[in-house]
C-alpha positions in Angstrom: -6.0 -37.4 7.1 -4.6 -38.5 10.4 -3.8 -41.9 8.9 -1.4 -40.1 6.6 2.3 -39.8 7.5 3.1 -36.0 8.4 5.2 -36.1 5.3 2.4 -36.4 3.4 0.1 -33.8 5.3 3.1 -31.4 5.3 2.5 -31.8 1.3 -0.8 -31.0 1.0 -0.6 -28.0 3.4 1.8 -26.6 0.9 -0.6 -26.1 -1.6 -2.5 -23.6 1.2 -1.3 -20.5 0.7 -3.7 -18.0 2.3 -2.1 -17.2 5.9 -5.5 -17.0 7.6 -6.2 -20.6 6.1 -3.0 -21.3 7.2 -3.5 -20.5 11.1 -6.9 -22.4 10.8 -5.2 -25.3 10.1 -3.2 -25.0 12.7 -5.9 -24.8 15.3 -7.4 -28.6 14.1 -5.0 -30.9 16.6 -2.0 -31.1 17.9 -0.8 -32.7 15.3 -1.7 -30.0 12.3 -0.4 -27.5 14.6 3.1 -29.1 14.9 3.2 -29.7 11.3 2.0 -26.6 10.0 4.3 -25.0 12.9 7.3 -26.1 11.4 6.4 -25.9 7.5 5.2 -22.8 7.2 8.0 -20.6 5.1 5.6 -17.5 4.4 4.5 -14.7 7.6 2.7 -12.0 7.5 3.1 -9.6 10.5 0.6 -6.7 10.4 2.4 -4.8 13.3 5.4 -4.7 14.1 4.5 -4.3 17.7 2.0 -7.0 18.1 4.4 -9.7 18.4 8.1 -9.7 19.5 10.4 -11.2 16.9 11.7 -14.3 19.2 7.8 -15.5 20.0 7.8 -15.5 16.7 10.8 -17.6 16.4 9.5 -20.0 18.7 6.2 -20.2 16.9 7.7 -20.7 13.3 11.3 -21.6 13.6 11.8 -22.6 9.7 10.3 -20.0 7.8 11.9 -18.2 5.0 10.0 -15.4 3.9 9.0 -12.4 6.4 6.3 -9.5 5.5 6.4 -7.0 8.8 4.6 -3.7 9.0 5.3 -1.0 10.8 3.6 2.7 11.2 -0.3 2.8 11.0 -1.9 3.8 7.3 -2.6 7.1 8.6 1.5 7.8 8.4 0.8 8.0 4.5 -1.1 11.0 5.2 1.3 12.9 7.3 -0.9 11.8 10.4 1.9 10.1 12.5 4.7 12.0 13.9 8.2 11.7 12.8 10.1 9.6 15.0 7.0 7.4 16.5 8.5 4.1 15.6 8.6 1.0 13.3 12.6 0.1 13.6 13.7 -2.9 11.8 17.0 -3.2 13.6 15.5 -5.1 17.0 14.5 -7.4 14.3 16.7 -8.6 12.3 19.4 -8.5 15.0 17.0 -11.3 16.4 16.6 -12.9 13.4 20.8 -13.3 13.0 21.0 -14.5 16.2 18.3 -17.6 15.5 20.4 -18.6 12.3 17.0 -19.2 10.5 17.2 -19.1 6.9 15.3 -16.3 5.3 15.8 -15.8 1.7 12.8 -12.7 1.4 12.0 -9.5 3.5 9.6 -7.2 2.6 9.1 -4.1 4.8 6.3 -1.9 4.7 6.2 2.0 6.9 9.8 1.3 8.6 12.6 3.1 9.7 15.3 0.7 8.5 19.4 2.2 9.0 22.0 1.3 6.7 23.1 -0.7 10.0 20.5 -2.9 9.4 21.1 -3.3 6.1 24.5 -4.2 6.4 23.4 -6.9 9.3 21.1 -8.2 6.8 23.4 -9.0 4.2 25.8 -10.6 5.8 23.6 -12.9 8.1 21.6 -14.6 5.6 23.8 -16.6 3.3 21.0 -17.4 0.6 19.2 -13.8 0.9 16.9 -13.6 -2.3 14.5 -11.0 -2.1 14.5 -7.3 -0.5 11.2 -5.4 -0.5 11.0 -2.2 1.2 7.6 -0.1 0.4 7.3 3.9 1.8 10.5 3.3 5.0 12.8 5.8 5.5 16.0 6.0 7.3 18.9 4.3 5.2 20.6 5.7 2.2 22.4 4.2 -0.6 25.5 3.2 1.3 22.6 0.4 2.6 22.1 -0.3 -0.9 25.7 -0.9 -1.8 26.1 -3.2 1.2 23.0 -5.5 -0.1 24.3 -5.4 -3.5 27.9 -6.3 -2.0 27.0 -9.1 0.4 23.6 -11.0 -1.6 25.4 -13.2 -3.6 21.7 -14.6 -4.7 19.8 -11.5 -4.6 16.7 -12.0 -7.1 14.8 -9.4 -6.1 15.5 -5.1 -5.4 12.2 -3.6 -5.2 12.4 0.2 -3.7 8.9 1.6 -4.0 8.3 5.3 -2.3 10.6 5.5 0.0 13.1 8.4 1.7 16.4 7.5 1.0 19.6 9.6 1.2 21.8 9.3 -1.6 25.6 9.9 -0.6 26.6 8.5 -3.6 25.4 7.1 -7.2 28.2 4.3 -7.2 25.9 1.3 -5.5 25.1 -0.3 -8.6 28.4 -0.9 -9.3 29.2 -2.9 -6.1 27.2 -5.6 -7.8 29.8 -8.3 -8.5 31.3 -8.9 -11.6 29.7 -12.5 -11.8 26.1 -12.0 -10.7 23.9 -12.5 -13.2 20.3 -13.4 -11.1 18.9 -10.7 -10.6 14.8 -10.0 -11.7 13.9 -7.0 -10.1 15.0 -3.9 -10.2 13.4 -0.9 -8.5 15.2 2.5 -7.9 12.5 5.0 -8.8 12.4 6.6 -5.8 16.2 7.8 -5.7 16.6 11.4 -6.1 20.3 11.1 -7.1 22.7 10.5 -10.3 23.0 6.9 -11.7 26.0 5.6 -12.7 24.8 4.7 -16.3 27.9 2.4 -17.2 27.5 0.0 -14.0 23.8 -0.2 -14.2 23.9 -1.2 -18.5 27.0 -3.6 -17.7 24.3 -5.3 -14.8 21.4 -5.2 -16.9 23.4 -6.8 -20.0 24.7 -9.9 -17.5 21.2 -10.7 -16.1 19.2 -12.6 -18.5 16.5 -13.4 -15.9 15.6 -9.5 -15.9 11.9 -9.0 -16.0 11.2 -5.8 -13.8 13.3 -2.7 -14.6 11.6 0.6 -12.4 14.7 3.7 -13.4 14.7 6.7 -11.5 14.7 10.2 -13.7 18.6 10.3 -13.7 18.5 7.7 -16.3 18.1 9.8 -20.3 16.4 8.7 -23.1 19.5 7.8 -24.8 20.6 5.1 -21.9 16.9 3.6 -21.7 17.0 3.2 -25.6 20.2 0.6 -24.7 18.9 -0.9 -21.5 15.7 -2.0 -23.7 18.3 -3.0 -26.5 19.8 -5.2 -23.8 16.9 -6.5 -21.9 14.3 -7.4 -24.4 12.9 -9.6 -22.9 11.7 -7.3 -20.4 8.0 -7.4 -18.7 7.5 -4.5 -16.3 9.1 -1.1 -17.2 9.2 1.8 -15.3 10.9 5.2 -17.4 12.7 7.5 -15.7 13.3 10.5 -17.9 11.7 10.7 -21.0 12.4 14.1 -22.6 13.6 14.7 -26.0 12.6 15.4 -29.7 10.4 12.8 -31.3 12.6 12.6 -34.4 15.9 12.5 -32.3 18.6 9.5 -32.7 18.0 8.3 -29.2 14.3 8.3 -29.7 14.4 6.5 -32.7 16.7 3.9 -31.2 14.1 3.5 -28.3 11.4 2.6 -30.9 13.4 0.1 -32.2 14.2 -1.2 -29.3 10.5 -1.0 -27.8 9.3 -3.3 -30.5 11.7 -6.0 -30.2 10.2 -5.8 -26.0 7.1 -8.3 -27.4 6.9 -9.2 -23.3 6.4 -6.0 -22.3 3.5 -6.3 -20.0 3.9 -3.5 -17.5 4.4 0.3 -18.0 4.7 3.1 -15.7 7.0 5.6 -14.7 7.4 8.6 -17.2 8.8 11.0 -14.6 9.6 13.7 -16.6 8.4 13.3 -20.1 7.7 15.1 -23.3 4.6 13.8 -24.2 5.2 13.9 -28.1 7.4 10.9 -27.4 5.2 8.4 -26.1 3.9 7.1 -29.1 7.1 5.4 -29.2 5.4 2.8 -27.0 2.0 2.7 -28.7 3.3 -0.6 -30.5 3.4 -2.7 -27.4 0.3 -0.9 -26.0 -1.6 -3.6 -27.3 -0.4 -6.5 -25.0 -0.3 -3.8 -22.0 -2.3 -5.5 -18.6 -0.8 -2.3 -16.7 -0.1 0.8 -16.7 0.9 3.6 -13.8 0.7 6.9 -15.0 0.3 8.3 -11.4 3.7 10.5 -11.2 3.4 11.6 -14.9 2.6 15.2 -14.0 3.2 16.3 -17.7 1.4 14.0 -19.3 -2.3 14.8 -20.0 -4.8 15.8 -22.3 -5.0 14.1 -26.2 -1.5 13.0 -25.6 -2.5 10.7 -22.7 -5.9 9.5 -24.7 -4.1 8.3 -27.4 -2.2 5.9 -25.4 -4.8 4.4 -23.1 -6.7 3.9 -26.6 -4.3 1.3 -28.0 -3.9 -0.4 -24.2 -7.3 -2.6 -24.6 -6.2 -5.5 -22.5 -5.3 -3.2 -19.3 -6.7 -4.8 -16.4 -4.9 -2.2 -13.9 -4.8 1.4 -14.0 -3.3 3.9 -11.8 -3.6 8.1 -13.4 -3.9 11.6 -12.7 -7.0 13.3 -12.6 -6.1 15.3 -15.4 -7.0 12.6 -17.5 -10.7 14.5 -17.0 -14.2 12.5 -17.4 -13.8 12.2 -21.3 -10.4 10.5 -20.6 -12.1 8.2 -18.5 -14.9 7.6 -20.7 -12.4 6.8 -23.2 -11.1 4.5 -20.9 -14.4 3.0 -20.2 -14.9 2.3 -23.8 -11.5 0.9 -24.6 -10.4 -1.2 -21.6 -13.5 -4.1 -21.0 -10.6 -6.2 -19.3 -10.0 -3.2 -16.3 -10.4 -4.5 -12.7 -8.6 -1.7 -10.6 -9.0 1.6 -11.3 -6.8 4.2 -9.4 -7.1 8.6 -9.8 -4.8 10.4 -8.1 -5.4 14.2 -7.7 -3.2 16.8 -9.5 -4.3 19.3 -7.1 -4.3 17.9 -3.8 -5.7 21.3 -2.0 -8.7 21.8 -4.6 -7.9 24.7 -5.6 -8.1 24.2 -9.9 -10.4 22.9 -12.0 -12.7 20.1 -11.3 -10.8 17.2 -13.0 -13.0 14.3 -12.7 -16.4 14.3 -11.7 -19.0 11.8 -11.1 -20.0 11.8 -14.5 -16.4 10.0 -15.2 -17.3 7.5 -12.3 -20.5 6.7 -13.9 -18.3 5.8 -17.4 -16.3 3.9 -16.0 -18.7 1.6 -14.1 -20.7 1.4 -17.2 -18.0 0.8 -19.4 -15.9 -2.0 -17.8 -17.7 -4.8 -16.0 -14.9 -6.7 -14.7 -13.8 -3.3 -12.1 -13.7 -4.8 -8.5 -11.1 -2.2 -7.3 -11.4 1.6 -7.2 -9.8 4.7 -5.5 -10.7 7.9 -6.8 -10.5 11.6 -5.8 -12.5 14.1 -7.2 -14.3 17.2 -5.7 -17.7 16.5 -6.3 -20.3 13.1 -6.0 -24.0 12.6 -6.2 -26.5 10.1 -4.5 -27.5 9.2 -7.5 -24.1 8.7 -9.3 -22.7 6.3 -6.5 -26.7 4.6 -7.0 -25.6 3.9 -10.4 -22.2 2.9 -10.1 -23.4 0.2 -7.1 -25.9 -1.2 -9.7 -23.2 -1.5 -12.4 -20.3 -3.2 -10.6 -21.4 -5.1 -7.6 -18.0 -7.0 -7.6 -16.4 -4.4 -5.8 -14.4 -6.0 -3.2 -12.0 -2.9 -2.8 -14.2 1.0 -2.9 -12.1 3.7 -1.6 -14.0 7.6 -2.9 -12.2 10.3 -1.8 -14.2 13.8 -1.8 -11.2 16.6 -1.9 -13.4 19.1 0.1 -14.3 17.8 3.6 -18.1 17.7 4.3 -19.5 18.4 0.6 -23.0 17.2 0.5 -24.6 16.4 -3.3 -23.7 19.1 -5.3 -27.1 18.5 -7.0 -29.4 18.1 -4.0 -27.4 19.6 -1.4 -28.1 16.3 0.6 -25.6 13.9 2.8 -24.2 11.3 0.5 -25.4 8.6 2.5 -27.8 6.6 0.7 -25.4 7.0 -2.4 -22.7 5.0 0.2 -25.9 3.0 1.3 -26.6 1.5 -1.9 -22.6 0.7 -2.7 -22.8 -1.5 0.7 -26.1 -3.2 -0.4 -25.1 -4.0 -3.8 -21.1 -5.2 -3.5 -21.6 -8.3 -1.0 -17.7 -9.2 -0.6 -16.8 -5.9 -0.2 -13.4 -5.9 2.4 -12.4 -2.3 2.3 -14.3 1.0 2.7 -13.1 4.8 2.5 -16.2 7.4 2.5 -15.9 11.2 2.5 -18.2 14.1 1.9 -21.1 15.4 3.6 -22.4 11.7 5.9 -24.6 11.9 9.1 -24.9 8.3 10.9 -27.7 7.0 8.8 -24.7 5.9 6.4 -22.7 3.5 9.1 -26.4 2.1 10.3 -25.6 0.9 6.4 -22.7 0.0 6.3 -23.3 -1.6 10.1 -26.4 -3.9 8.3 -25.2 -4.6 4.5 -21.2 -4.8 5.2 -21.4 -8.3 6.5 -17.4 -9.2 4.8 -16.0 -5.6 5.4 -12.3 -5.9 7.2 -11.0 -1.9 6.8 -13.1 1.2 6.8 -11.5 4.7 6.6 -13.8 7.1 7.6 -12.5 10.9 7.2 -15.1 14.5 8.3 -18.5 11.9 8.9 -21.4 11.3 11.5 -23.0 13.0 14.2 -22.5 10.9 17.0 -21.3 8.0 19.0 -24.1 6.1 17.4 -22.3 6.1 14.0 -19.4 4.6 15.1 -21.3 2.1 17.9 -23.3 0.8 14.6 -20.0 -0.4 12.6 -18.4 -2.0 15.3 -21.6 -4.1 16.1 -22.4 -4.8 12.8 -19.0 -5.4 10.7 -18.1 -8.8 12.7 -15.2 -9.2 10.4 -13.3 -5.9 10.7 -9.6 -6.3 11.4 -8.9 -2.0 11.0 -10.4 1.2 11.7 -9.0 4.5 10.8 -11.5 7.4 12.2 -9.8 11.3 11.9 -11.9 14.3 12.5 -15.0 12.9 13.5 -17.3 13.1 16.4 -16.8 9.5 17.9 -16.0 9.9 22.1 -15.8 7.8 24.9 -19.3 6.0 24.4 -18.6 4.6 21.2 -14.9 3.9 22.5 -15.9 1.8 25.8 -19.5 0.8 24.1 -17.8 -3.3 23.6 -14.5 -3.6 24.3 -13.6 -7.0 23.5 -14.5 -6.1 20.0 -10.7 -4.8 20.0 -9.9 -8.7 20.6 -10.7 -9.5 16.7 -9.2 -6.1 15.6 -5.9 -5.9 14.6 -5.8 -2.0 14.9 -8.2 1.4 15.5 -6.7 4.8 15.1 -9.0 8.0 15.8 -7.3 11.6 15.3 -9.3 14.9 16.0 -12.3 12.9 17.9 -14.0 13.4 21.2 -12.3 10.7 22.7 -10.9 12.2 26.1 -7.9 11.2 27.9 -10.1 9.5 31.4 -11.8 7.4 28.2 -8.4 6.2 27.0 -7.8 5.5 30.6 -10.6 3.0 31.2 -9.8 1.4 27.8 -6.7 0.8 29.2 -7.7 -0.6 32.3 -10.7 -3.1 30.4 -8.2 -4.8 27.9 -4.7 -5.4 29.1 -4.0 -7.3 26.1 -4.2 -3.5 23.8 -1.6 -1.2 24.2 -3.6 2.4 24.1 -1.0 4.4 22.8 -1.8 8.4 23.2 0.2 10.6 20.5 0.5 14.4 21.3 2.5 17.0 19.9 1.6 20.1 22.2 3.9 22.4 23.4 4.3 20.9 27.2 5.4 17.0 25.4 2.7 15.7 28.4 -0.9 15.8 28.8 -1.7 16.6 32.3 -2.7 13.5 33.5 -4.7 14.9 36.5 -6.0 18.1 35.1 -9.8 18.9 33.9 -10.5 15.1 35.6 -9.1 13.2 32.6 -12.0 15.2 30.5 -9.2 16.8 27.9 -9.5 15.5 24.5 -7.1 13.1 23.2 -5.3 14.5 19.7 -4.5 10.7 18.7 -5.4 7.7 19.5 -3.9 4.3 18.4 -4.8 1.0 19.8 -3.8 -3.0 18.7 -3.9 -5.9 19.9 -0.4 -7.4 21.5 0.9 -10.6 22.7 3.8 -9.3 24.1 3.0 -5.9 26.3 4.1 -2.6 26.2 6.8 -1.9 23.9 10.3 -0.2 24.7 11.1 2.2 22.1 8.3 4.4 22.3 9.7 8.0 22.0 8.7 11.3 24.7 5.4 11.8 22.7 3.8 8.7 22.7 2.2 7.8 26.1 1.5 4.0 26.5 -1.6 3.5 28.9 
């Protein structure tokens, strides 16, 4: 290919689209590496804090499209103080001052102000695309600037995040004449909507094909946003509450039908569940459907949807969907590949919603299922034995046990050769969350069969460093580690340290991982920052006291090009 002009090989790289095909390329020649280095519009930044935003400048100077990452994935569990980090500001400031050209941002786990907000909207002339996914720190005066200021936004997509609403006017800063917007994502806002500014922007954008409301929008105003927008494909409902023979609901079913794109449902935030068989019409053509936040649907109501949705390939629900929901599922959607069930009940107090048995169903009744996360408050050996044997495409298993350390409810025995045969079975499986009753002879497992595995959560498991020493040896290809109440110390810590090298992160709460361990981590690979989190009375570990034998509360490591970083805040102690 060498004989090619770079015009040519600049072509051909564009149809690579994988990022970690993308950076092998790069490492071929000189040549590839100046090419790719100055064509390469997409990047992915797993950490924030792992690069500084002018290396990366240097190292991509044209790109147009940013993903960055901020908190660890133990901040979704309440795990990572308030206030530890993530600000987009330092980055985007740097970003305006380089003049590149980005058109897309998507932030995941950030604080991001209404300061930076307003910075972004007015530095980037032909901004298209704004993601922001579980950040918190802006409100909707943030929002009204990005409406005001992206001329050519495309794209609005606000998924879980903590936003303050001063006001429900930003959706009418959008100008009069834009009419290119596509998504539209305000689920997440608490506040009032102004109804008349968000039907006047729905009826002058023609390219609309992802609508997500919040629950201030009525029955009555999603009956004329549908009349507006049918050519609609993803649909999230806000509030859905009112008689089934009503005017507004009848003006939603007609509405729904003419909606023959509707692919995507989900949503339902408050709902009377009478009313949803206004959407069993376009059920049929449904390949998704999140149900997670529908708290008050369940039961035959809920059934009789998912029985007219045969095509669903995605599926996100509440446990109270129980096991003969599921087997319903099971025999009605032979097209599902991810599965997702969320608990009702996240202390586990209630009644067992799900059980194995519904696991079992499901992984008889739909082939195709690579993807799975589901909490429930009991497993067997032999369940997970069966469920290996069915689907052995799995490439994503995530089984969340609601009560820490419960063995086989059958056989009172660890779960590990239930865990053992899912690892065995599912070759290209890349991530791994285990829970319940596990002693080490389950990571000797997953050390031997997970030869492709690149996270594993690991949550109340193992007896000793051993567990811990046998997935880092074996899992050559793991990029994160999240370990919390467990009891992995300094041995498995220290055991290989340049395994940290190929990791992008490891995280270990409530361990026996002492502060003198951290120490010589610290001192072994000057290219991690070994960031201690406490939250103790005192805001300081003695650093001299009990010889560096205390235990550490938190631990979280990564790999970093650029040292230690400046903004970490009185409880976080950089080694």
């Amino acid at each position: 290919m060498n004989y090619f002009p770079d015009e040519v090989i600049e072509h051909v790289f564009d149809f690579v689209t994988s990022h970690k095909d993308r950076n092998s390329i790069s490492l071929v020649c000189k040549s590839w590496f100046k090419i790719e280095r100055y064509s390469r519009q997409n990047v992915f930044i797993g950490n924030c804090y792992s690069i500084s935003p002018e290396r990366l400048l240097r190292r991509f100077p044209c790109f147009k499209s940013l993903t960055l990452k901020g908190k660890p994935h133990f901040a979704d569990f309440n795990l990572v103080p308030h206030g530890w980090g993530g600000f987009v500001q330092p980055w985007i400031e740097a970003l305006a001052r380089s003049r590149v050209r980005l058109e897309e941002l998507r932030l995941k786990r950030m604080v991001v102000t209404d300061e930076s907000l307003e910075l972004l909207s007015r530095s980037f002339v032909n901004f298209k695309s704004l993601v922001l996914v579980s950040c918190e720190g802006f409100s909707t005066d943030g929002l009204a600037s990005i409406a005001s200021n992206c001329r050519h936004l495309r794209d609005l997509d606000l998924q879980e995040n903590e936003i303050d609403d001063h006001r429900g006017q930003w959706l009418s800063c959008f100008p009069e004449a834009y009419t290119s917007l596509v998504t539209l994502n305000f689920a997440c806002l608490e506040g009032e909507t102004n109804l008349v500014a968000l039907e006047r922007l729905v009826a002058r954008s023609p390219n609309l094909r992802s609508l997500k409301l919040n629950r201030a929008v009525p029955l009555d105003a999603l009956a004329r946003l549908m009349a507006c927008a049918p050519q609609i494909v993803d649909l999230g409902v806000g509030s859905y509450e009112d008689e089934q023979d009503s005017e507004s609901c009848l003006k939603l079913q007609a509405a729904i039908r003419k909606c023959t794109s509707l692919r995507s449902l989900s949503g339902f935030l408050e709902a009377a569940p009478h009313c949803l068989s206004a959407f069993h019409p376009v059920c049929h053509n449904l390949t998704s459907l999140n149900l997670s936040y529908a708290a008050e649907i369940h039961g035959s109501h809920l059934i009789r949807l998912i029985e007219h949705c045969e095509k669903l390939q995605r599926l996100w629900i509440l446990d109270s969907i129980g096991d003969k929901g599921l087997e319903v599922v099971a025999s009605t959607c032979k097209e599902l590949q991810e599965l997702r069930v969320f608990p009702t009940d996240l202390v586990g107090g209630g009644n067992t919603a799900v059980t194995e048995d519904g696991l079992v169903a499901i992984s008889a009744g739909c082939p195709k299922l690579h993807s799975i996360l589901y909490f429930c408050q009991q497993m067997t050996n032999a369940a997970l034995i069966t469920v290996a044997r069915n689907c052995p495409n799995f490439i994503r298993f995530r089984l969340c046990i609601l009560e820490p350390h419960k063995p086989d409810h059958v056989t009172s025995q660890p779960l590990d050769e239930g865990f053992g045969a899912i690892v065995q079975a599912c070759k290209n499986l890349k991530r791994l969350s285990v829970s319940g009753l596990l002693t080490d002879q389950v990571f000797l497992y997953i050390g031997m069969f997970a030869t492709q595995l690149e996270m594993l959560s690991i949550a109340f498991a193992g007896d000793s460093d051993k567990g811990m020493l046998y997935v880092l040896n074996g899992c050559k290809k793991m990029r994160k580690l999240e370990i919390r109440d467990s009891p992995f110390g300094d041995a498995a810590l220290l055991a290989d340290v340049n395994k940290y090298e190929t990791m992008r992160s490891l995280w270990m709460s409530s361990c026996e991982v002492t502060l003198g361990g951290c120490k010589r981590l610290a001192r072994k690979a000057p290219w991690l920052n070994v960031e201690i989190i406490y939250e103790n009375d005192n805001n300081r570990m003695e650093e001299n006291g009990y010889e560096g034998r205390q235990k550490v509360d938190k631990l979280y490591l990564y790999r970093t090009v650029v040292g230690t970083r400046v903004d970490a805040p009185p409880f976080v102690w950089i080694l």
